[in-house]
Phi, psi and omega in degrees: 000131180276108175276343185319147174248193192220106151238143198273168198198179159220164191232140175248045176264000151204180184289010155328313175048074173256143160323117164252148166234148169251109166254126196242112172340180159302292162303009140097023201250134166302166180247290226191163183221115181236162171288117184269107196302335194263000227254151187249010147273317206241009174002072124114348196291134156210179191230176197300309180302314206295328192276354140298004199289330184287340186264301157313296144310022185224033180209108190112348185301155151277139185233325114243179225270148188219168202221149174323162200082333183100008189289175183233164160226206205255159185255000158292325209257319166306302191316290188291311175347283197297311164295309145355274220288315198292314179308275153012278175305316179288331162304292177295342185239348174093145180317341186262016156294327200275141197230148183228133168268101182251093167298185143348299213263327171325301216256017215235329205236084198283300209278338168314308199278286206341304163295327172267359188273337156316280156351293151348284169299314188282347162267355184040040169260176190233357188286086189215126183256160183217154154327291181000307199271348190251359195207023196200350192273354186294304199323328213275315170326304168305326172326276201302341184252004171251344198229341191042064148223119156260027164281187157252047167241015162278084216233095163345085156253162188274140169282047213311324163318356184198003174267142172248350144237122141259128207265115171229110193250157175050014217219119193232078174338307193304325187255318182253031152032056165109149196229280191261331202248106182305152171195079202281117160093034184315315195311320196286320190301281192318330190278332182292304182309291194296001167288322174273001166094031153260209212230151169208104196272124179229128151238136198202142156304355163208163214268065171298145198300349181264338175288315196289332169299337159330148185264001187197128194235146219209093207232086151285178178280127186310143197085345199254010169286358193262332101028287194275326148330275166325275257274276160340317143315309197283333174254019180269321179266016191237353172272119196299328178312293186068065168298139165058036164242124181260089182290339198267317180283307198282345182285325199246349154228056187195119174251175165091357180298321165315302172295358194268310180286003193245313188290324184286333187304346203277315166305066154256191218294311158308284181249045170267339181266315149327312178286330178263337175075019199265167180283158179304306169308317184295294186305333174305322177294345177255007173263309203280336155319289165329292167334302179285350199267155189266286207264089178251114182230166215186146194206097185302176169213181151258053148281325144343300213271001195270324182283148178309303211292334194337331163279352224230328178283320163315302187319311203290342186302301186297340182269346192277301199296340186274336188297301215279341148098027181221060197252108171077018141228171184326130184041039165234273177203152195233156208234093169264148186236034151107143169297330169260134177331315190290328170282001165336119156281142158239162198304135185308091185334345182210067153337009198215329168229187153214123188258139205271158180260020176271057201251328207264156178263157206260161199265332177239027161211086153308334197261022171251166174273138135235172193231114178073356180128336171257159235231146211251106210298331203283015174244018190278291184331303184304328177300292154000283205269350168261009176076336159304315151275139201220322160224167192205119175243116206262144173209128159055019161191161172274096176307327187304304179261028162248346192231156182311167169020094181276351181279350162296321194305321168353268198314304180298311179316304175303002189239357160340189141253356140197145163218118179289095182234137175266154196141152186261014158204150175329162174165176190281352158273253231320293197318342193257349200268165196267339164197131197244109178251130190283141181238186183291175159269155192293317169302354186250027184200152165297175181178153192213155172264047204255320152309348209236008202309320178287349156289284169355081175340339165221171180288115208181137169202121239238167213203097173223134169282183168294186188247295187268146175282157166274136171290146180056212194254070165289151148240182169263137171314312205292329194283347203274282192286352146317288190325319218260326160334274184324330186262011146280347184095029209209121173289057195297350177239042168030033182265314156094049162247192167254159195277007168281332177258041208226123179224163177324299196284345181268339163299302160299309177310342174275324170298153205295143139098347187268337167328272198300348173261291197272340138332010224216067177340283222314332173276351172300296176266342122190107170088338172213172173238164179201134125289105194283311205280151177271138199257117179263148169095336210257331172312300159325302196268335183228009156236322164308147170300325184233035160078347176234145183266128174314085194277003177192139151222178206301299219302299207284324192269000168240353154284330180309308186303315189302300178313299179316335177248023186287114177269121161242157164313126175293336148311335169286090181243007161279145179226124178273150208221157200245149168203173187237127112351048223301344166281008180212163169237115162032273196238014170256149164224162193279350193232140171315154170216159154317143167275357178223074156249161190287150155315166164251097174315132170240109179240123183291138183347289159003289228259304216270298143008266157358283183266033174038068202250094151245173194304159212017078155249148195256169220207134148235160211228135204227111151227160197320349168239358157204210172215144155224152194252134159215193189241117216265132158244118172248151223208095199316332175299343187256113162338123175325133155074029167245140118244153171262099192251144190281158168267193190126291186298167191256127158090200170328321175298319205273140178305341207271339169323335224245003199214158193255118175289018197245298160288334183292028224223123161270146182280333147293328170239337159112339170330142149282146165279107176277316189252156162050063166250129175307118156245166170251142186252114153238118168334138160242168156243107191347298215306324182273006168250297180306141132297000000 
């Protein structure tokens, strides 16, 4: 007789949150990972990472808790260590030396972050960085100067159900299902649009798996979209027709068009096809695409938000959707705004200005922004070495292979009085941290998308209990900052019990808006709430201050100049361009690997030619502030005078070899420039390169 089960899940390796089922022997050991067909957002789709998820947990774990060296201790002994050294510290230097770092996998975990951002609060330090600052704040900079809100919850989704052109730059679904915005099941959403007679625009510098399903693929020189942007604007206002204009949307929700239409005019066609290297003709075509769709909706990624121009291409992005009258409405893009109350975004405390809220400064890097107490990761390092941070506690990411100039970051980490990391698996920040603390795996703990609600492709908010028992001696992140609470003397989850009398769910229930949610069997059993209809309109009616969105201000129009007056060396005739993987997510890979194996440079044929280039020769890539080694794959996919390198990889392989926290910097959101960094291609000889 066969006892194997089934039990659902959803997987959390991006916001997609697509359904799974784990089918488990009789003895209760996973088996297999399938797509769960009944799940009502990802009906049954997962992608190579979700179904790899059995695999990924079962190698490499951190399992207890470690000290530098490689000692293992006890989770008493980490603990009072670590509170010791933290008590210590907040005396003599005050709370804000303790610093907290929340990656990708952070905001991926609702009661981990939830807790650690408690912690936090309840240490009243305010020294607190995010993923955010390396890959997202250009978006929240536009938020703010077209919208005055200044949160990062406003998150553009497409209206795959009604639209008949999607616009997608720098943005490759297909392998990342999505940047701030989940996008489950990409393949089918694109195939449904060109089935009803639209359109699917990808613009990208490589012919990328989501460019070939396209009905039109668009390859500029990387960085120049905000260009072609313009272009496309200055001729929707200037045609006397005004065909593929919503006069009627810009009259009662947009000011400032006039300067908007004056700023663009500087594009035009000779040199908007200079700055982009796209033919005149490619450009007629894609204005005349555009031009014609009735439901035109559009979406950045991060090859956009990684580039210096990344605010000035967003900006254009966003006045093209209200000129086209399809900002916050049916079948362009739509705003969710979370299923529970409590996750509402609202209207701006001061309807008379808008003001950007990145006004406050980093203490040993002035010229970077922060914002509410967060913190601009590429000023981290300096803040380090300026003593201002004294421990630094990482959940659910890496700095080594995320923030600029790494060997500073190295150097700094290493000079702590600790550092401190949670993760679920070995890697090279454990090896360097002073303490390595094991946390669950995404299957060994409940969990909910009730933080991430504003990602989330329906109005929806998914629910699993664990799947897996935890291994070795893991914990859940949240029980790590109860624990770690206590021995400060600090109730971090505000309950006024010990964390032993404490479970996931009683936990959940503490994030705003989770009471009215777990309490709730039914979502308990099973597993999700959905909302089919989408609440369309509210931004417009309950958050702009006057109903219109700011199509142009002082601030967006002295970033056009900055970018517009970027000079590069002509010896730099490469532009390194970032790309996603389908085995890994940013620094997990789904498959064992060499721990320094290298990238694969992907360079068109041309370009390899040139530099007597064959495939897996090894390479280092030089830009004015470093060098990194990859391995050249060449390659028909790639722009002439592009390489493409994945991000991720450790050490020498990794792009932050290539970029600077000093120069590299937009002076508005404080982001490094990851993508469309000028390099030079040069022979190595290994042996003169490794250490």
């Amino acid at each position: 007789m066969d006892t194997s089960v089934s039990k659902r899940s959803y997987c959390r390796f991006c916001l997609s949150f697509c359904g799974i089922k784990i089918n488990l022997n009789a003895q209760g050991v996973p088996q297999r990972i399938l797509g769960d067909a009944d799940h009502p957002v990802s009906r049954g789709y997962t992608c190579k990472k979700g179904r790899s998820l059995l695999e990924f947990y079962s190698r490499d774990r951190l399992l207890q808790p470690m000290q530098f060296g490689g000692t293992s201790l006890s989770w008493d002994q980490a603990l009072v260590n670590l509170g010791k050294t933290i008590k210590d510290v907040v005396a003599s230097h005050g709370p804000d030396a303790v610093a907290l770092y929340a990656g990708t996998n952070a905001t991926l975990d609702a009661t981990g972050m939830w807790t650690a951002l408690g912690f936090m609060y309840r240490l009243q330090s305010s020294n607190i960085y995010t993923v955010a600052s390396i890959d997202a704040i250009n978006k929240q900079v536009v938020l703010e100067n077209i919208t005055s809100y200044t949160a990062l919850n406003l998150i553009p989704q497409i209206d795959f159900d009604q639209t008949d052109c999607l616009l997608l730059v720098g943005a490759n679904p297909m392998v990342s299902h999505g940047h701030l915005a989940g996008m489950p099941y990409p393949g089918k959403r694109m195939r449904d649009i060109l089935k009803r007679g639209g359109t699917v625009i990808v613009v990208d510098p490589r012919t990328t798996k989501t460019a070939k399903r396209a009905s039109l693929h668009i390859s500029p020189i990387p960085g120049s979209d905000y260009a072609w942007l313009a272009f496309v604007i200055r001729e929707l206002l200037i045609d006397p027709a005004g065909i593929g204009v919503d006069h009627d949307y810009l009259d009662n929700h947009a000011i400032g068009l006039a300067e908007l239409k004056a700023t663009c005019a500087y594009f035009d066609e000779a040199r908007t096809a200079k700055i982009t290297g796209l033919d005149p003709q490619r450009l007629r075509e894609l204005l005349a695409v555009i031009k014609k769709s009735e439901n035109f909706s559009a979406v950045t990624g991060t090859g956009v938000s990684f580039s210096d121009a990344g605010i000035v291409t967003e900006w254009f992005l966003w006045a093209l959707l209200v000129i086209k009258g399809k900002l916050d409405r049916p079948g362009g893009v739509w705003f969710n705004r979370g299923l529970t109350s409590a996750a509402a975004p609202t209207k701006s405390t001061d309807p008379t200005s808008r003001k950007t809220a990145w006004s406050l400064r980093m203490p040993a890097r002035p010229d970077l922004p922060t914002k509410s107490g967060e913190r601009t990761c590429a000023g981290m390092a300096d803040e380090i070495i300026a003593k201002n941070i004294r421990v630094l506690i990482c959940l659910g990411g890496n700095p080594l292979n995320a923030f600029p100039n790494r060997a500073k970051t190295v150097a700094a980490l290493a000079s702590l009085d600790a550092l401190v990391v949670l993760d679920t698996h070995h890697n090279d920040l454990v090896d360097l941290a002073h303490y390595g603390l094991p946390v669950c795996g995404q299957l060994e703990r409940a969990d909910s998308t009730i933080y991430a609600q504003h990602s989330a492709p329906t109005m929806s908010v998914l629910f699993t209990n664990k799947v897996l028992e935890s291994v070795g001696d893991v914990k859940p992140a949240w029980w790590v900052f109860s624990k770690l609470g206590e021995e400060l003397g600090l109730d971090t989850v505000k309950l006024g019990k010990s964390t032993e009398q404490l479970d996931d769910i009683e936990v959940l229930k503490t994030i705003k808006g989770g009471r009215e949610l777990f309490d709730d069997s039914n979502l308990l059993a099973a597993g999700f709430v959905v909302v089919r209809e989408k609440q369309i309109g509210w931004v417009i009616d309950t958050v702009l201050p006057d109903k219109k969105w700011r199509l142009y201000t002082s601030t967006l129009a002295t970033e056009l100049r900055r970018v517009l007056a970027q000079h590069y060396d002509s010896a730099a005739v490469y532009h390194l361009v970032s790309m996603r993987e389908d085995n890994h997510l940013n620094t997990q890979f789904m498959q064992e690997r060499v721990a320094d194996e290298l990238p694969q440079a992907r360079i068109n044929k041309i370009d390899a030619q040139t530099h007597d280039l064959v495939d897996g020769q090894e390479i280092q890539l030089r830009s004015e502030h470093g060098v990194m080694l990859a391995r050249v794959k060449i390659s028909d996919e790639v722009r002439i005078n592009t390489v493409c390198v994945p991000h991720g990889y450790r050490a020498q392989g990794n792009v932050s070899c290539l970029t600077s926290e000093i120069d590299n910097i937009n002076p508005l959101s404080g982001m490094v420039t990851q993508t469309a960094i000028l390099v030079q291609i040069e022979k190595v000889t290994p042996s003169k390169i490794r250490k």
